[in-house]
C-alpha positions as CSV (number, residue, x, y, z in Angstrom):
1,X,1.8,-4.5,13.8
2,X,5.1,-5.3,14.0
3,X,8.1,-3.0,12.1
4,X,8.6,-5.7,9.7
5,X,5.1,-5.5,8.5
6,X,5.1,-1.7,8.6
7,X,8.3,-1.6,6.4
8,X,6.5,-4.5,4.1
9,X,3.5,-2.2,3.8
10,X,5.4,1.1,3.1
11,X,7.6,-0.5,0.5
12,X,4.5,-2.2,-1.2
13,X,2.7,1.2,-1.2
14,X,6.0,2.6,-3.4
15,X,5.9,-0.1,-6.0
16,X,2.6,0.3,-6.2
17,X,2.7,4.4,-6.5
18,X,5.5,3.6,-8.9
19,X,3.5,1.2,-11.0
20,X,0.5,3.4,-11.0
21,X,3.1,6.3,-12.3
22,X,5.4,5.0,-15.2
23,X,3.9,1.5,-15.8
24,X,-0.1,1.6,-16.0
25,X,-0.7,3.8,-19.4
26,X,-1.0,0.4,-21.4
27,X,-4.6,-0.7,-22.7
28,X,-3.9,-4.6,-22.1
29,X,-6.6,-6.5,-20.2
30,X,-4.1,-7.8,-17.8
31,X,-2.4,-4.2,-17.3
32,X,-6.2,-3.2,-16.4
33,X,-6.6,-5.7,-13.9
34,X,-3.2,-4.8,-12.2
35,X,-4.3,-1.0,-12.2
36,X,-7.7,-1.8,-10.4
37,X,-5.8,-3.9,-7.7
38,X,-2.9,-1.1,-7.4
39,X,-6.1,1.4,-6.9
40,X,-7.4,-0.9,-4.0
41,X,-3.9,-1.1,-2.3
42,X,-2.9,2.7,-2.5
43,X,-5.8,3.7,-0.3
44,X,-6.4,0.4,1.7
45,X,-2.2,0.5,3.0
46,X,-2.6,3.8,4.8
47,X,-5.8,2.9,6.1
48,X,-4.5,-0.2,7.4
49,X,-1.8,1.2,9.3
50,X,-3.6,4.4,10.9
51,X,-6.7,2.1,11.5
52,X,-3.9,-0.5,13.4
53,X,-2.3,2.8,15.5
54,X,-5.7,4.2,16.5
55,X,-6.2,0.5,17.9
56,X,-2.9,0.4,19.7
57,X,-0.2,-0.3,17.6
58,X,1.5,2.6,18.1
59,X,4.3,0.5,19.6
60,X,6.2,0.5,16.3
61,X,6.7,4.0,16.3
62,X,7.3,4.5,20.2
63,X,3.5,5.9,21.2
């Protein structure tokens, strides 16, 4: 993983914490759906990237 993908991933996983914290109180089928998928990708991000530096992608951060 390159640091262009990391900083992609890190900012995705804030706008989705933010959208899981002001935006996802709605009732609307479509609001529902978005929360599932925001769910999904607030604990697969992290696991993506410690899963990539166990594996030896720890070149982005200098390891």
């Amino acid at each position: 993983m390159n640091r262009d993908e990391l900083v992609r991933l890190a900012t995705l996983w804030f706008v989705v914490m933010t959208f899981l914290q002001t935006g996802s109180g709605e009732s609307h089928p479509v609001v529902t759906v978005a929360v599932f998928i925001a769910l999904i990708l607030l604990w697969m991000i992290p696991f993506y990237i410690v899963v990539d530096l166990v594996r030896g992608g720890g070149e982005v951060i200098g390891l």
